[in-house]
N, C-alpha and C positions, 0 to 999 in steps of 0.2 A: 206472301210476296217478299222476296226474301232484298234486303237492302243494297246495292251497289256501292262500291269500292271509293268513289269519289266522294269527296266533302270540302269544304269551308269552301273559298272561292273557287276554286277547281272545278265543284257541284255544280255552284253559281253560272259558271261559264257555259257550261254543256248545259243545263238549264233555261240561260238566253238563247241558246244556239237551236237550242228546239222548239223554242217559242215562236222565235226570227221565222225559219223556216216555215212550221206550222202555222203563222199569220200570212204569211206569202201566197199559202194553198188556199187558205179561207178566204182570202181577201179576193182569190181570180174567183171562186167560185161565187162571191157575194155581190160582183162587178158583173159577172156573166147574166146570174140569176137576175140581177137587178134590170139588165139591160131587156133580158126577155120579158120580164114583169109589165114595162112599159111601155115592150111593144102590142102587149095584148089591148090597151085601151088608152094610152095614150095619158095617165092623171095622175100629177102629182099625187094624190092622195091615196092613190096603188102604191104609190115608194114608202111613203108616211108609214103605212100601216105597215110593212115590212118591219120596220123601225122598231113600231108599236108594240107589235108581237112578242120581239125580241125582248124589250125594255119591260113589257110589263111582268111577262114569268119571272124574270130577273127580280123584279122587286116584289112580288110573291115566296116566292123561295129563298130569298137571301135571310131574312131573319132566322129557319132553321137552318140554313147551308152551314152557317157563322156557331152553332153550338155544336155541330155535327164536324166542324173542321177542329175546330179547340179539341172536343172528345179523340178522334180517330187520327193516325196517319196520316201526315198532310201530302207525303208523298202518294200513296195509293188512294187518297183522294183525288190528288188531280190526273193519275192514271186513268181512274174508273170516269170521269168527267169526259176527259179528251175524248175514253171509247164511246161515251156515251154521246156528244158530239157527229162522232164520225157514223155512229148508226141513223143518224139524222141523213147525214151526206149520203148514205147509201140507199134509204128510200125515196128521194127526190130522183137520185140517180134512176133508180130504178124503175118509177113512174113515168122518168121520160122518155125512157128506153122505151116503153110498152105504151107511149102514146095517151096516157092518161094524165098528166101532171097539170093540175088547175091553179088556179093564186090560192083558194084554199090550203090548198096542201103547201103551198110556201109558207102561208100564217102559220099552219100547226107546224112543218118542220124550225122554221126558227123560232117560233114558240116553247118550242121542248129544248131547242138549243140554248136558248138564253136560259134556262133554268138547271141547264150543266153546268154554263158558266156561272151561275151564281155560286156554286162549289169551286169551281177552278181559281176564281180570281182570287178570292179571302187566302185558298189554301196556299195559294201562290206567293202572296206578299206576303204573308206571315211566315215563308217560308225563306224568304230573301233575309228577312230580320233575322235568321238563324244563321244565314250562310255567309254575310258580309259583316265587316265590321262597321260600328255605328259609325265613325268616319269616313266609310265611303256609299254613305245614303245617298245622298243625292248624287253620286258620280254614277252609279249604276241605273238608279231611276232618268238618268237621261241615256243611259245604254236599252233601257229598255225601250223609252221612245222613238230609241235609233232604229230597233229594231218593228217597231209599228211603224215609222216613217218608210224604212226601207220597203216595207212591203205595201206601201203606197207610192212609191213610186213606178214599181215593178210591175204590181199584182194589175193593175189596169189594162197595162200593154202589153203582158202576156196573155193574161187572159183575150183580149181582143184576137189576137193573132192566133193563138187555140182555139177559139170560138170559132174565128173565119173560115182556116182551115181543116179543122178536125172536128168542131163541132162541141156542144156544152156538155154532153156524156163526158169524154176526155178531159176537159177542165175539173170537171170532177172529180174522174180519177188523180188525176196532180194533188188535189189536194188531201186525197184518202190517205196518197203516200207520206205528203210530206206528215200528215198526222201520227201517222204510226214512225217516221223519223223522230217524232216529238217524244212518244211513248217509250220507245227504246231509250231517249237520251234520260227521261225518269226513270228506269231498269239500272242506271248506271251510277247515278248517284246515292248518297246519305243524307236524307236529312233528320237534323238531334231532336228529339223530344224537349221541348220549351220549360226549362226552369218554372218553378211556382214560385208567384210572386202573393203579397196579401191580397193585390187583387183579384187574383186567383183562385186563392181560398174562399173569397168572400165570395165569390161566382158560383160557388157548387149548391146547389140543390135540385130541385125539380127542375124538370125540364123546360116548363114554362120561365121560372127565376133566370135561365142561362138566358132563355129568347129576350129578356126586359134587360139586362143587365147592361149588353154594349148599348141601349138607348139610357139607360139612367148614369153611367162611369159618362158619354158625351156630356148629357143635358148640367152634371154639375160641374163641367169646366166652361166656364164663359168661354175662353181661348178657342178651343176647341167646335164651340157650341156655332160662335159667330162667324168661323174662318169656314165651316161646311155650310153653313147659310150662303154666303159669298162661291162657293163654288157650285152650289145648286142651282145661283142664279146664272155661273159663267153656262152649265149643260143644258139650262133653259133656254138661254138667248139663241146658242150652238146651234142649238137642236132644229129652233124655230127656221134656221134661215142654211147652214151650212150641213148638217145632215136631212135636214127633210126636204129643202127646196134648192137647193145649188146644184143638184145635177140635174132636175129638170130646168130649174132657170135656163144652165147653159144649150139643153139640148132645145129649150121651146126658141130661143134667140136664135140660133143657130138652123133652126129648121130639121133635127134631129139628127144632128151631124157626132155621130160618134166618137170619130177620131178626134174633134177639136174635145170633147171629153174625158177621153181619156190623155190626149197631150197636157191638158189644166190639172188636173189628176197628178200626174205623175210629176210633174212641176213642183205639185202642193208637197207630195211626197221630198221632194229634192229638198225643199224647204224645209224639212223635217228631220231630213237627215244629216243635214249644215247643224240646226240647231241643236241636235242629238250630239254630233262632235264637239260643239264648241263648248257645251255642258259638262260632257266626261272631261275634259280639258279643266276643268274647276275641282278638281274633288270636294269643296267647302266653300258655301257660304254663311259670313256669320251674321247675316238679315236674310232669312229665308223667305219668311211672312212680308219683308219689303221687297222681294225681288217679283213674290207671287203676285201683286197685288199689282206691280209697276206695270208688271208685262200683260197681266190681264186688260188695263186700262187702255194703254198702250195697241194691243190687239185690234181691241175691239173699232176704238174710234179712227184707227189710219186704213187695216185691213179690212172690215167693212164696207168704211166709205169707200175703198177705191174699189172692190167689186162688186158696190151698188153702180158705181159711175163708170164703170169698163163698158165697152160695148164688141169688143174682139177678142182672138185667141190669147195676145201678147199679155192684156191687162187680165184680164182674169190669170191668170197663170201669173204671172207680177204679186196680185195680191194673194193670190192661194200661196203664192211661194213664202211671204213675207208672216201672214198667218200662222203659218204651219215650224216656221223659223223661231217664234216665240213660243209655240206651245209648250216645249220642251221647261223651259224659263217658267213655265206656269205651272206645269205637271211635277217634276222632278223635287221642287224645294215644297210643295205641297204635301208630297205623300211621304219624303227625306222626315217633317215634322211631325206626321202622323207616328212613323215608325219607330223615332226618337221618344216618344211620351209614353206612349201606351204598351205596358207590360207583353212579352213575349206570349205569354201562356194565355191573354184571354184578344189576342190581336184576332183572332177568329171570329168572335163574337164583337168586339167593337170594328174591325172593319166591315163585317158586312151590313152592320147596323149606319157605316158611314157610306158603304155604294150600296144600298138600299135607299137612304135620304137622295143621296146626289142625284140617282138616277131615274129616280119617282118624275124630277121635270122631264124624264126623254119620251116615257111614252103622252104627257102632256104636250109637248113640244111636236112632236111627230103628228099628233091630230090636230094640234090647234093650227099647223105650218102649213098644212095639207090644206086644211080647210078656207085657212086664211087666204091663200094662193090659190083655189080654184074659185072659191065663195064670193071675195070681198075685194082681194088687191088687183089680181088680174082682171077683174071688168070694169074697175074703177081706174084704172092707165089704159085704157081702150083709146081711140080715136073720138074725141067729142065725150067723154066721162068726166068727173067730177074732178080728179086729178090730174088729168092730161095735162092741162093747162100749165100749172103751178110747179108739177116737177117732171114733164115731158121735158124740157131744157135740161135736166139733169141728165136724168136714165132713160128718156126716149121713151118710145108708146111702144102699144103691138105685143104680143106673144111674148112672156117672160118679164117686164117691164115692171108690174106688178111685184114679184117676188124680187127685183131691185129695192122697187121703196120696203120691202121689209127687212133690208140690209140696211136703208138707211136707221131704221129705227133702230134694230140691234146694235149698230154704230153707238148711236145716244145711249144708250141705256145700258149696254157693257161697259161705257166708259164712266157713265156715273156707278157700276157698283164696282169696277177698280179703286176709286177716288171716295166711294163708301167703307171698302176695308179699311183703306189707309186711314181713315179720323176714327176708328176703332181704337182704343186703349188696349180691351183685351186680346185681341189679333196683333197690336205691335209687341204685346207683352211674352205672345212665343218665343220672339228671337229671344229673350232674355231668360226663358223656361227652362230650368235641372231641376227634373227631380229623379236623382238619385234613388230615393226609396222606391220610387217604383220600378225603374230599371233592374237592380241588386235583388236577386233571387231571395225567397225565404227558405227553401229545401230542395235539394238538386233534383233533377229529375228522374225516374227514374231508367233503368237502361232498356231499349228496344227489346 
C-alpha cells in the first residue's frame, strides 16, 4: 500500500476530516440499531449489553492491537481496521435485508467491531503524535472531539428521518459510504515511521515482553499510574448512568417518544461542539492535569444533578448540553499529556495498555447500569417503594425515575474523584513534567 503525498498537519487535517465523516455514518447506524434493539423487548439491559459487547473485545484485543501497531504501519493499520469495521456493517445489513437479523447477531457484530477498533484508536493517536507538533496537542484533541461532538449532534436526527423514511437498510448504507470516505482520505496521506527512543530499545524482545511493557513503563510513573485510575473512574460513573441508561431513562419518562431523544441527543452533541471550539481556540494550557481534574468535578456534580432532577425535553437537553460542553476540557488536556510523555516509537504499546485499563470499567458499567436500572433502582421509585418517599420530591416516581436517582449518585461520586485528583501530588506534578530524554530520539528511523 503504497503512501500518499500529504503529511505533517496537512495529513492531519484530511485525517480528522475522515474521521468526522466516518463517525457521522457510524453514529446514525448506532442510533438506528439502538433504536431497533429496544424495540424488540423494551430493557435497558438490551442497550447495556450492546455496550458490553463492544467494550469487552475491545479490552481483549487491545493489549496485542498495542504491539502490533508499534511493529507495522500505523497507517495500513487503521486502513485494514476501518474495512474490517465496515465488513461488520455489511452483515447486519445484510441479515436485515433477508429478515434474519436477532440481538444476537448485534452482540457478535459490535463484538468483532470493538476489536478493530482496539487497532484503530492506538494506531490513530500514535499517529497524531507524528503528524502535529507537540504544541498543538491539545488544540487538535479538542478538534477531534469537535468532530465526535459533531456527529452527535447530526448523527441522531439523520438517522431518525432515514430510518422513517427510507428505512435502516439505507442508514446503513450512509455509513458504508461515509467509511470508505474515511479509507480514501488514509490512501492520501504520509505517516513517518517513529524515531527510536531508549524506551524503545528497551521494548524489544518477545512478543510477550512488548504485551507487559506498556503496563510496566505506566505502573513505574506514579504521574501517569494515578491520572488513569482517575479517568477509569470518570468511564465508570459515564458509563453506569449516561451511556447505559440515559437513553432509556429519557424514552421510559417520556413513554418512548423518540423525537424528544433524539432532540436531547443532538442538543448534547451542540454542547460538544461549543466546547470543541472553544478548546481549539486555546492552542496551550500550562495546567493541563488542573484543567482535567476541574472540569471532571465540575461535570459531574452540576450536569448530573440537573438531569437526575429534569423531568422535560428543555432540561435534559440544558444538562446534556452543559455536560457535553465540558468534556472536551476533560478529554483534550488528558490525552495533550499522554502524548507529551510517552516516547513516539512505543505510544502503541502504552496507549493501548492505557484504553485497555480505561475502558475495562465500560463493559462493567454497561452490566452493572442495566442491571442496576432494571433490578434494583426502577422498582425501588415505584409508587409506595422504599425510595418513593425520600426522593420522589426530587426526580418523581414511575417509569425511568429509578435511573434519575442513579444520576444523583454519579453526581456525588464523579465529583469526589475530581476533588480526589486534585489532592494528588503525583497528578499535579504533570503540569511540571519534561522529560526531554524520552522525547529526543536515540537513532532515526529508518525510511518507509
Amino acid at each position: 500500500m503504497r503512501a500518499g503525498r500529504f503529511s505533517g498537519m496537512s495529513a492531519f487535517r484530511i485525517l480528522w476530516a475522515g474521521q468526522a465523516v466516518s463517525l457521522l455514518g457510524t453514529g446514525m447506524t448506532r442510533f438506528a440499531v439502538m433504536i431497533w434493539a429496544y424495540e424488540q423487548d423494551g430493557r435497558a439491559t438490551t442497550l447495556a449489553l450492546l455496550g458490553f459487547f463492544t467494550c469487552i473485545t475491545y479490552v481483549i484485543t487491545s493489549p496485542f492491537a498495542g504491539v502490533l501497531v508499534d511493529r507495522w504501519d500505523r497507517r495500513k493499520v487503521m486502513v485494514s481496521a476501518d474495512i474490517g469495521a465496515g465488513l461488520m456493517t455489511v452483515g447486519m445489513l445484510s441479515l436485515y435485508v433477508s429478515g434474519n437479523l436477532e440481538l444476537w447477531h448485534l452482540y457478535l457484530a459490535v463484538g468483532l467491531a470493538g476489536a478493530f477498533e482496539a487497532f484503530q484508536e492506538p494506531a490513530f493517536n500514535a499517529s497524531v503524535s507524528l503528524l502535529v507538533p507537540k504544541e498543538k496537542y491539545t488544540q487538535v484533541n479538542g478538534m477531534l472531539g469537535l468532530g465526535k461532538s459533531a456527529a452527535r449532534v447530526f448523527a441522531p436526527a439523520f438517522a431518525g428521518l432515514v430510518q422513517q423514511f427510507a428505512g435502516l437498510p439505507v442508514v446503513m448504507g450512509i455509513d458504508l459510504f461515509t467509511l470508505a470516505l474515511a479509507v480514501l482520505g488514509l490512501l492520501l496521506i504520509y505517516v513517518p515511521a517513529p524515531d527510536r527512543s531508549i524506551e524503545g530499545l528497551a521494548a524489544k524482545g518477545s512478543f510477550w515482553h512488548e504485551i507487559s511493557f506498556g503496563t510496566g513503563y505506566i505502573w513505574k510513573r506514579p504521574g501517569l499510574r494515578s491520572i488513569l485510575f482517575i479517568f477509569f473512574l470518570i468511564n465508570l460513573f459515564g458509563t453506569l448512568t449516561y451511556f447505559a441508561v440515559h437513553s432509556p431513562m429519557i424514552l421510559a419518562r417520556t413513554g418512548g417518544n423518540e423525537v424528544t431523544l433524539g432532540i436531547v441527543r443532538s442538543v448534547m452533541g451542540a454542547g460538544g461542539i461549543a466546547g470543541g471550539l472553544l478548546i481549539t481556540m486555546k492552542s496551550r494550557f500550562k495546567r493541563k492535569a488542573q484543567v482535567f481534574l476541574i472540569s471532571t468535578g465540575l461535570s459531574f456534580l452540576i450536569c448530573d444533578f440537573l438531569t437526575a432532577v429534569s423531568r422535560s425535553t428543555a432540561g435534559w437537553s440544558a444538562a446534556g448540553f452543559l455536560s457535553e460542553l465540558t468534556i472536551p476540557f476533560i478529554v483534550a488536556p488528558y490525552y495533550a499529556l499522554w502524548q507529551e510523555i510517552v516516547p513516539f516509537d512505543v505510544q502503541g504499546r502504552v496507549f493501548s495498555t492505557r484504553e485497555m485499563v480505561q475502558v475495562t470499567s465500560q463493559p462493567v458499567g454497561y452490566l452493572v447500569g442495566g442491571i442496576l436500572a432494571d433490578g434494583i433502582f426502577e422498582p425501588l421509585m415505584q409508587l409506595g417503594s422504599i425510595l418513593a418517599n425520600p426522593l420522589g420530591w426530587l426526580v418523581g416516581t414511575g417509569p425511568g425515575a429509578g435511573m434519575a436517582v442513579m444520576f444523583l449518585c454519579t453526581a456525588l461520586l464523579g465529583g469526589l474523584t475530581g476533588v480526589l485528583g486534585l489532592l494528588s501530588p503525583s497528578i499535579r506534578a504533570l503540569d511540571n513534567q519534561v522529560d526531554e530524554d524520552n522525547l529526543e530520539p536515540l537513532v532515526p528511523a529508518a525510511p518507509l
